[in-house]
C-alpha positions in Angstrom: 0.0 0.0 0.0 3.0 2.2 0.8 4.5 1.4 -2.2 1.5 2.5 -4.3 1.4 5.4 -2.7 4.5 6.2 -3.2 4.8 5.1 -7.2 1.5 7.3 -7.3 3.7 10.2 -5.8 6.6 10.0 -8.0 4.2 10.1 -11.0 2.6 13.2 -9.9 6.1 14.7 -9.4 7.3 13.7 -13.2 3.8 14.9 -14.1 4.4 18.4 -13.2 7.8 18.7 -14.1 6.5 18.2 -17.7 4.1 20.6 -17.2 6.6 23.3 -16.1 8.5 22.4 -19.4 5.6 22.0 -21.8 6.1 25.8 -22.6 10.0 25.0 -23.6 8.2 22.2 -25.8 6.2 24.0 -27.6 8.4 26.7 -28.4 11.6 24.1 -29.3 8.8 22.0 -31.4 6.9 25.4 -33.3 10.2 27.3 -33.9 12.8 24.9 -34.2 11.8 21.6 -34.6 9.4 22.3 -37.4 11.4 25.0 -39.9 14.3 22.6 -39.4 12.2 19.5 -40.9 10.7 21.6 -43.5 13.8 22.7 -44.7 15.2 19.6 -45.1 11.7 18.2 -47.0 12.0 21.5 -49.3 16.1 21.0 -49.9 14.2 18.1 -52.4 11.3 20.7 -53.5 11.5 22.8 -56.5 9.2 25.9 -54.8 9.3 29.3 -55.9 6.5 30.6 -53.0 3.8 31.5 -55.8 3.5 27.9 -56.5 3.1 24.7 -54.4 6.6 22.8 -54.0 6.8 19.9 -56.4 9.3 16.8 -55.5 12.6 17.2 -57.5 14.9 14.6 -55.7 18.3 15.1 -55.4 18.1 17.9 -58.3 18.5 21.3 -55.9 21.9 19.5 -54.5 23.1 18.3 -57.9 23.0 21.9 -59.2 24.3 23.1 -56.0 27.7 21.2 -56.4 27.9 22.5 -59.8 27.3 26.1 -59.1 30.7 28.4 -59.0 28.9 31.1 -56.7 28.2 27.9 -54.1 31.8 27.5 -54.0 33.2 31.3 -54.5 30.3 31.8 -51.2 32.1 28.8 -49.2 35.7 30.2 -50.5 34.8 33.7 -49.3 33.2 32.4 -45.6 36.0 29.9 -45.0 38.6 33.0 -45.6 37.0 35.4 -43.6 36.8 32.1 -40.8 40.4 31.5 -41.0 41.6 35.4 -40.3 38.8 36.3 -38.0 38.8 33.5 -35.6 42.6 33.2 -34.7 42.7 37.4 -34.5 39.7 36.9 -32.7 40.9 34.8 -29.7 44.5 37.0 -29.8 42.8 40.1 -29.7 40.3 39.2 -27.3 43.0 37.7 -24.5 44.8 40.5 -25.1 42.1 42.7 -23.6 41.0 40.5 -21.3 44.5 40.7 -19.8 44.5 44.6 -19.7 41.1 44.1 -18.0 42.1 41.9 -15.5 44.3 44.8 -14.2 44.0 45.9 -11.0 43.9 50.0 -11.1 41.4 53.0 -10.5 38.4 52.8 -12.6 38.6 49.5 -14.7 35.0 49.0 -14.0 34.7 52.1 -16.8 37.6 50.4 -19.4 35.8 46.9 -19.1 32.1 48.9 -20.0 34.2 50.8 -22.7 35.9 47.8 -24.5 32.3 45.1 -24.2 30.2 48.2 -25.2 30.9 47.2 -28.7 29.6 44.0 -28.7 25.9 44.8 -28.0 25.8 47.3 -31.1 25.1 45.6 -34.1 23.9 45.5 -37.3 22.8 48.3 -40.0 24.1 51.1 -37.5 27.5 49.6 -37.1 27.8 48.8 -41.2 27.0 52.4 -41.9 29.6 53.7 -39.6 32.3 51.3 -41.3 31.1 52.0 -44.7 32.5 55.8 -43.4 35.8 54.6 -42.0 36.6 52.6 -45.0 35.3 55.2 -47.9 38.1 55.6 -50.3 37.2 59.1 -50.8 36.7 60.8 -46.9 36.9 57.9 -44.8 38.3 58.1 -41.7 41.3 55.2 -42.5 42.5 56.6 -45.8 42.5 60.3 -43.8 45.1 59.0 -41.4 47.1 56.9 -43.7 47.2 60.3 -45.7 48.6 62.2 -43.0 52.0 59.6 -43.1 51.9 60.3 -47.0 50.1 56.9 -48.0 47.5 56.8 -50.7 44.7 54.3 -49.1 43.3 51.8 -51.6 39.3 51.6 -52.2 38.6 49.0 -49.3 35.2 48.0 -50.6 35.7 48.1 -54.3 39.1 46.2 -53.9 38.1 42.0 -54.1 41.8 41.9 -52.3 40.7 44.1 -49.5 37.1 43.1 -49.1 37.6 40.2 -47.0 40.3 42.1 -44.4 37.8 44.7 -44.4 34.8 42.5 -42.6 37.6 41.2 -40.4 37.9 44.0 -38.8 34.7 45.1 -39.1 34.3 41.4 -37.4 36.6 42.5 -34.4 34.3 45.5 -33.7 32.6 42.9 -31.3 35.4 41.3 -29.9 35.0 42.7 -26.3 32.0 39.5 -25.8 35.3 37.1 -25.9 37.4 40.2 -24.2 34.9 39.2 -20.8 34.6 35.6 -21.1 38.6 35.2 -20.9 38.6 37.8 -17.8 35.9 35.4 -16.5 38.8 32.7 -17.1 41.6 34.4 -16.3 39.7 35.6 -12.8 39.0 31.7 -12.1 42.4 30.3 -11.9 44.0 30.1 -8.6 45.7 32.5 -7.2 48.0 29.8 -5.0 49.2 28.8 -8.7 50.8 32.2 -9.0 51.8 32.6 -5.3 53.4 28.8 -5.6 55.4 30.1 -9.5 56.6 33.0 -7.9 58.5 31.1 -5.3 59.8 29.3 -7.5 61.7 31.9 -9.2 59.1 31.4 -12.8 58.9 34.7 -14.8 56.0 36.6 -16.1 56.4 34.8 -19.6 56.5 31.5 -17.7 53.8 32.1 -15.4 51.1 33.1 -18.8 52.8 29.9 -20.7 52.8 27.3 -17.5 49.5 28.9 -16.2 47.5 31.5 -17.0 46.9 29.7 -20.9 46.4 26.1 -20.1 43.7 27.8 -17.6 42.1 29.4 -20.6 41.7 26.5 -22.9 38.2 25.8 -21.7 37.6 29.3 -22.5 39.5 29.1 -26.0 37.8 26.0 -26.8 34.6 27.7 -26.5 35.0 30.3 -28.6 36.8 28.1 -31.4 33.6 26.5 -31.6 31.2 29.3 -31.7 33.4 31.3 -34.2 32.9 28.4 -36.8 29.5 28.5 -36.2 29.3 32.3 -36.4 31.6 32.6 -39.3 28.4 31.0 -41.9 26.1 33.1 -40.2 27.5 36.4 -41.7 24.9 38.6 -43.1 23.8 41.9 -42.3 27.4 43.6 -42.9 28.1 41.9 -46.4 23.9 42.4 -47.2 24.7 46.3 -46.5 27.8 47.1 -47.3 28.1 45.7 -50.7 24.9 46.8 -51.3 21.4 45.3 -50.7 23.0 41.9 -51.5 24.9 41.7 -54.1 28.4 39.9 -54.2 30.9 42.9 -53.9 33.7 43.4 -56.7 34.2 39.8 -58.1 31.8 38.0 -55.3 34.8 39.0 -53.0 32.3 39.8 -50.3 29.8 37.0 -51.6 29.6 35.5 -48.0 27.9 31.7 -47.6 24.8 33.4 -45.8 24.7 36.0 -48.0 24.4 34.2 -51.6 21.5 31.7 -49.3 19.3 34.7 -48.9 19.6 35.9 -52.5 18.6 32.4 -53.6 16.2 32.2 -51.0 14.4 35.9 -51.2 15.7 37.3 -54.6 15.6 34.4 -56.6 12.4 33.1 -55.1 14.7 29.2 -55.0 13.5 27.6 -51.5 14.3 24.5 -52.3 17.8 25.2 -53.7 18.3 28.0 -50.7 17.1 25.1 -48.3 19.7 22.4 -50.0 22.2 25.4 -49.0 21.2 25.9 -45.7 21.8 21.9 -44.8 25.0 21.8 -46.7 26.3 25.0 -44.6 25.0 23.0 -41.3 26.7 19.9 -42.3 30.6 21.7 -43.2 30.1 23.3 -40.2 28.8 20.5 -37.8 31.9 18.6 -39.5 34.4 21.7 -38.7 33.0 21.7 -34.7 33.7 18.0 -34.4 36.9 18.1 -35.6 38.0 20.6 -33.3 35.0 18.8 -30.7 37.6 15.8 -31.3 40.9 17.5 -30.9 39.9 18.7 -27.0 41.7 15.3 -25.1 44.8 16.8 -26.5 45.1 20.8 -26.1 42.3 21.7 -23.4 42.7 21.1 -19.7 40.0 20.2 -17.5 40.9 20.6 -14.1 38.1 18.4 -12.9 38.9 15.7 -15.1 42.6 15.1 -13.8 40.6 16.1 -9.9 39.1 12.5 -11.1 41.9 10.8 -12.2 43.8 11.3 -9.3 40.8 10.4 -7.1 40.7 7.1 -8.8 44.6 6.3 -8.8 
């Protein structure tokens, strides 16, 4: 009898513990679940929204592989992903270690440098469309001033790319805080402890202070392959309401999608290119997913290892 009443009260518990998530169910379900399917049934639709999709196979990925904008979009995104992401981490520990200074008003430098990173979008592109005009722009300006002729940054298929990487480390103060919240995790005893034993500054960062951050630089690896193919608004403005830039320079991966997907009117084919981009990166983020045993420290992992020795 007490078991029964007890089987009836663990039921009641799972019972509303579902209920409490049904919301988070719903949602995950109407917004993600659902487009995500679709997409994948229209990748094998020809459907150009005025018409009902009709079943093409394997057609919309057949004339994906052949299509020289598919790969010029996947050259142009894997470029940009190969300069911004190592400046990227650099840049962003750099900071992190200024920030993790201890002088008079750093609470002000730490709101001055992350700032950045919560303004986005059209705003920001206009204001580096300015620094980067070939004519009055604020780069070419200064470069004058040392006697240097500035190129045309966003007419120059050689510059283009550089260009968004900077424009791409406009934001970098996000990874600026999560390394402080590293760097302001790891031990102090670890320093105290180098110190005695007579280990420079150099030695302390290599021995300590980096292995600390790999958790931290493993994170951001990740999400900078992820955020690399989801590029838009800055290529859709600066080269102007979507087109490709000089030569399809600035032709990013997310970029050429839309223009299939709401120039073109090509669902099924823009579709087809949405799961290819998932899959290269999905691949990309296991690889690196793969890679962690060797390179990233987990101080609760050897915490377990020892235990079990």
């Amino acid at each position: 009898m007490q078991a029964t009443r007890r089987s009836k009260l663990v039921r009641n518990e799972g019972l509303t513990g579902y209920l409490y998530i049904l919301p988070w169910i719903i949602g995950f379900l109407a917004f993600s679940a659902f487009p995500i399917l679709d997409s994948l049934y229209l990748s094998f639709n020809h459907w150009d929204i005025y018409q009902p999709p009709h079943w093409v196979g394997l057609a919309n990925y057949r004339l994906l592989f052949r299509d020289p904008l598919f790969y010029k979009s996947l050259e142009v995104t894997l470029t940009y992903s190969a300069m911004y992401i190592p400046l990227s981490l650099v840049l962003g520990l750099l900071i992190s270690l200024m920030l993790n200074l201890k002088i008079k008003g750093i609470g002000i430098f730490r709101t001055l440098f992350y700032l950045p990173s919560v303004i986005s979008g059209v705003a920001v592109s206009m204001l580096w469309m300015w620094i980067f005009n070939k004519d009055y722009g604020l780069i070419n300006y200064l470069l004058s001033l040392v006697g240097i002729k500035g190129p045309d940054w966003l007419n120059n298929p050689h510059w283009i790319v550089p260009v968004y990487v900077i424009m791409g480390l406009w934001g970098v103060g996000g990874s600026a805080v999560l390394f402080l919240g590293g760097l302001q995790n790891i031990p102090k005893h670890l320093y105290e402890a180098a110190q005695i034993d007579g280990a420079s500054v150099w030695q302390r960062f290599w021995k300590i202070t980096l292995p600390q951050l790999t958790p931290t630089i493993f994170f951001l690896l990740l999400t900078g392959i992820v955020g690399s193919f989801q590029v838009f608004t800055s290529a859709y403005v600066i080269n102007g309401r979507g087109a490709g830039g000089p030569d399809n320079a600035g032709l990013f991966y997310m970029l050429y999608l839309f223009n299939q997907a709401f120039q073109q009117y090509n669902m099924g084919y823009a579709s087809a290119m949405a799961w290819i981009g998932g899959l290269i990166s999905m691949i990309l983020a296991v690889i690196v997913y793969r890679t962690q045993n060797k390179w990233v420290y987990y101080e609760a992992d050897l915490s377990n290892k020892g235990g079990r020795s």
